[in-house]
mmCIF file of the C-alpha atoms, coordinates in Angstrom:
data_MODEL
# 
_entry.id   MODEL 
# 
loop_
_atom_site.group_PDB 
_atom_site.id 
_atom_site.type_symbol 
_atom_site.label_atom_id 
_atom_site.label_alt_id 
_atom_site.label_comp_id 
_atom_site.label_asym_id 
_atom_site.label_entity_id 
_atom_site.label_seq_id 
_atom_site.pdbx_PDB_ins_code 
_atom_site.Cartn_x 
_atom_site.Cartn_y 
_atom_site.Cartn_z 
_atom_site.occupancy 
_atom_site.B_iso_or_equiv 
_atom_site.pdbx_formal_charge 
_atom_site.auth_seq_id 
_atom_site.auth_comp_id 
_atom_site.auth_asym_id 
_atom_site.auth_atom_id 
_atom_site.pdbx_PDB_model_num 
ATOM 1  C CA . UNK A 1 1  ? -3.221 0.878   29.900 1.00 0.00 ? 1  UNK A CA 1 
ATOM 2  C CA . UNK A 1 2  ? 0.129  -0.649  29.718 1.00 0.00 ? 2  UNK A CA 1 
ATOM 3  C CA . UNK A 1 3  ? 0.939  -3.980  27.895 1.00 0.00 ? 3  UNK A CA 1 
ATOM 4  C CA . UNK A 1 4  ? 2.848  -6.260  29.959 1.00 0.00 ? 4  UNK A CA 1 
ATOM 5  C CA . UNK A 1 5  ? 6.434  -7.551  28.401 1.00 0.00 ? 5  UNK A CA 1 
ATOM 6  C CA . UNK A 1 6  ? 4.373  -10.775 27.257 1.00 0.00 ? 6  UNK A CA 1 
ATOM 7  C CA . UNK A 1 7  ? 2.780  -8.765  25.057 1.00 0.00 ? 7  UNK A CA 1 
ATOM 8  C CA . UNK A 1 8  ? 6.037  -7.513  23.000 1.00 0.00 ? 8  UNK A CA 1 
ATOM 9  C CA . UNK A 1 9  ? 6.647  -8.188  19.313 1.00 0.00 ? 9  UNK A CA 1 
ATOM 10 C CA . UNK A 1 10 ? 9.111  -10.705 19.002 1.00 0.00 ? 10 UNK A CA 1 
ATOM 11 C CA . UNK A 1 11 ? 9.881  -10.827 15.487 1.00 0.00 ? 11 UNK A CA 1 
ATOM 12 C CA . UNK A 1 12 ? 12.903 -9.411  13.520 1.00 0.00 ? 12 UNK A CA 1 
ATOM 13 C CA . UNK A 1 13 ? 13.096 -7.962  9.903  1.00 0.00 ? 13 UNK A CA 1 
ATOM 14 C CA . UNK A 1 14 ? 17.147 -8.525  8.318  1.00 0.00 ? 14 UNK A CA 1 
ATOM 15 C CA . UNK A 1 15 ? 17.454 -5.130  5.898  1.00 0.00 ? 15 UNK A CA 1 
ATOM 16 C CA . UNK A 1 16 ? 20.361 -4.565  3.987  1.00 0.00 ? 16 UNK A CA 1 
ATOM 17 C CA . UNK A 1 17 ? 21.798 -1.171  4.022  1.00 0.00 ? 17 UNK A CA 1 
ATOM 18 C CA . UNK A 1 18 ? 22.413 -1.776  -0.067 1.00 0.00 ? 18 UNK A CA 1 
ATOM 19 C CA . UNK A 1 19 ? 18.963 -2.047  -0.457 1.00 0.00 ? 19 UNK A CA 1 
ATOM 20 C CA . UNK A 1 20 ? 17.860 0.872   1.472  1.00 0.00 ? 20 UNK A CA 1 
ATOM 21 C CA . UNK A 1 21 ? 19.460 3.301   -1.226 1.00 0.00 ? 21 UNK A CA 1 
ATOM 22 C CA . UNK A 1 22 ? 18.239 2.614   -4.967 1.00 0.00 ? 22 UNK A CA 1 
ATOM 23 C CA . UNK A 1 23 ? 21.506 2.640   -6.894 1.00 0.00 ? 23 UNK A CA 1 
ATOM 24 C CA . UNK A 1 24 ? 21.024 5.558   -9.208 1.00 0.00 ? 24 UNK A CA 1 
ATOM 25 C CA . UNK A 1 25 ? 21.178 7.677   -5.970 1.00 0.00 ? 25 UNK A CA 1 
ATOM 26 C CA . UNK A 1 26 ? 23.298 10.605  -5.459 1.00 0.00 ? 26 UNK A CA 1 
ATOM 27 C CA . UNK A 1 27 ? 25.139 9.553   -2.368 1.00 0.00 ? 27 UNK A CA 1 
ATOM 28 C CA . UNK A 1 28 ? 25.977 5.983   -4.175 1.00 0.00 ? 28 UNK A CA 1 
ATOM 29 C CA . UNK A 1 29 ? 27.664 8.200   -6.865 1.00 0.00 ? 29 UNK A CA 1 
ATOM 30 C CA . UNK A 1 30 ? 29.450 10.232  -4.457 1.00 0.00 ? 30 UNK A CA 1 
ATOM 31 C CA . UNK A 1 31 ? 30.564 7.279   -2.180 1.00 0.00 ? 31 UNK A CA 1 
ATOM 32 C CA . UNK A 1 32 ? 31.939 5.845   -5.338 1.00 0.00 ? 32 UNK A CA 1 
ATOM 33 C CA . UNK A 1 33 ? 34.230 8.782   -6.186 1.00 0.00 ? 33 UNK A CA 1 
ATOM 34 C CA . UNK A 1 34 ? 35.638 10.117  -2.594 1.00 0.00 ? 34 UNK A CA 1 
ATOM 35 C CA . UNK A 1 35 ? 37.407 8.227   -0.249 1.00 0.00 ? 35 UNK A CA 1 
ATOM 36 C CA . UNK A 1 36 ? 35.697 8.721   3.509  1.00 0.00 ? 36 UNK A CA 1 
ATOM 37 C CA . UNK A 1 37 ? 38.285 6.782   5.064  1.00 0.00 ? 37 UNK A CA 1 
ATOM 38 C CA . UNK A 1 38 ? 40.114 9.354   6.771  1.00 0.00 ? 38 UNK A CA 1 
ATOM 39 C CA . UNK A 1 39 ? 37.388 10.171  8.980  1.00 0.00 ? 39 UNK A CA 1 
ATOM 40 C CA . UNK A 1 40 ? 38.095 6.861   10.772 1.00 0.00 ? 40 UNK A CA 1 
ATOM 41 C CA . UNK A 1 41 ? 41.265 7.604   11.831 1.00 0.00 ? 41 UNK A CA 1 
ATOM 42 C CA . UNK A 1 42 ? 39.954 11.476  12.549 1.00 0.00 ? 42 UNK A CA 1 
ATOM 43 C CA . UNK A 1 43 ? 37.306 10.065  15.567 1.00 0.00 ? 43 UNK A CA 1 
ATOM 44 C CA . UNK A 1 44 ? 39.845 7.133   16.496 1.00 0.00 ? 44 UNK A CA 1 
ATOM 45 C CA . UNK A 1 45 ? 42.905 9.650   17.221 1.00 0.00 ? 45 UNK A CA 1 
ATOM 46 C CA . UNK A 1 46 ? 39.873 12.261  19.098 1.00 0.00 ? 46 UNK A CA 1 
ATOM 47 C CA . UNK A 1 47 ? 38.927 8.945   21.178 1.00 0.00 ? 47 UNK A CA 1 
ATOM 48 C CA . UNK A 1 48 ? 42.240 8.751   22.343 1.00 0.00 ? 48 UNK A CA 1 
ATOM 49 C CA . UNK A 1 49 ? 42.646 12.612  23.221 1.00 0.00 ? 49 UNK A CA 1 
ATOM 50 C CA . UNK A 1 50 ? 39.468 11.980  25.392 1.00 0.00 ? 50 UNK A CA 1 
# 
């Protein structure tokens, strides 16, 4: 059986991306050493093309 939309959860849980990764983790140390910022400007200049 269905549940009407009365039914729907209504609450909201705030996470912080920082906390999802613990900070001994691998992509925290690689994030830290190489600059991913010119991937921005690779999918802004391949919007544009579009």
């Amino acid at each position: 059986m269905l549940r009407s939309n009365r039914e729907k959860q209504q609450s909201y849980e705030l996470i912080s991306i920082e906390d999802l990764a613990p900070t001994d983790h691998m992509l925290r140390k690689i994030d830290k050493y190489i600059d991913f910022s010119f991937i921005d400007e690779k999918v802004r200049l391949e919007r544009k093309a579009q």
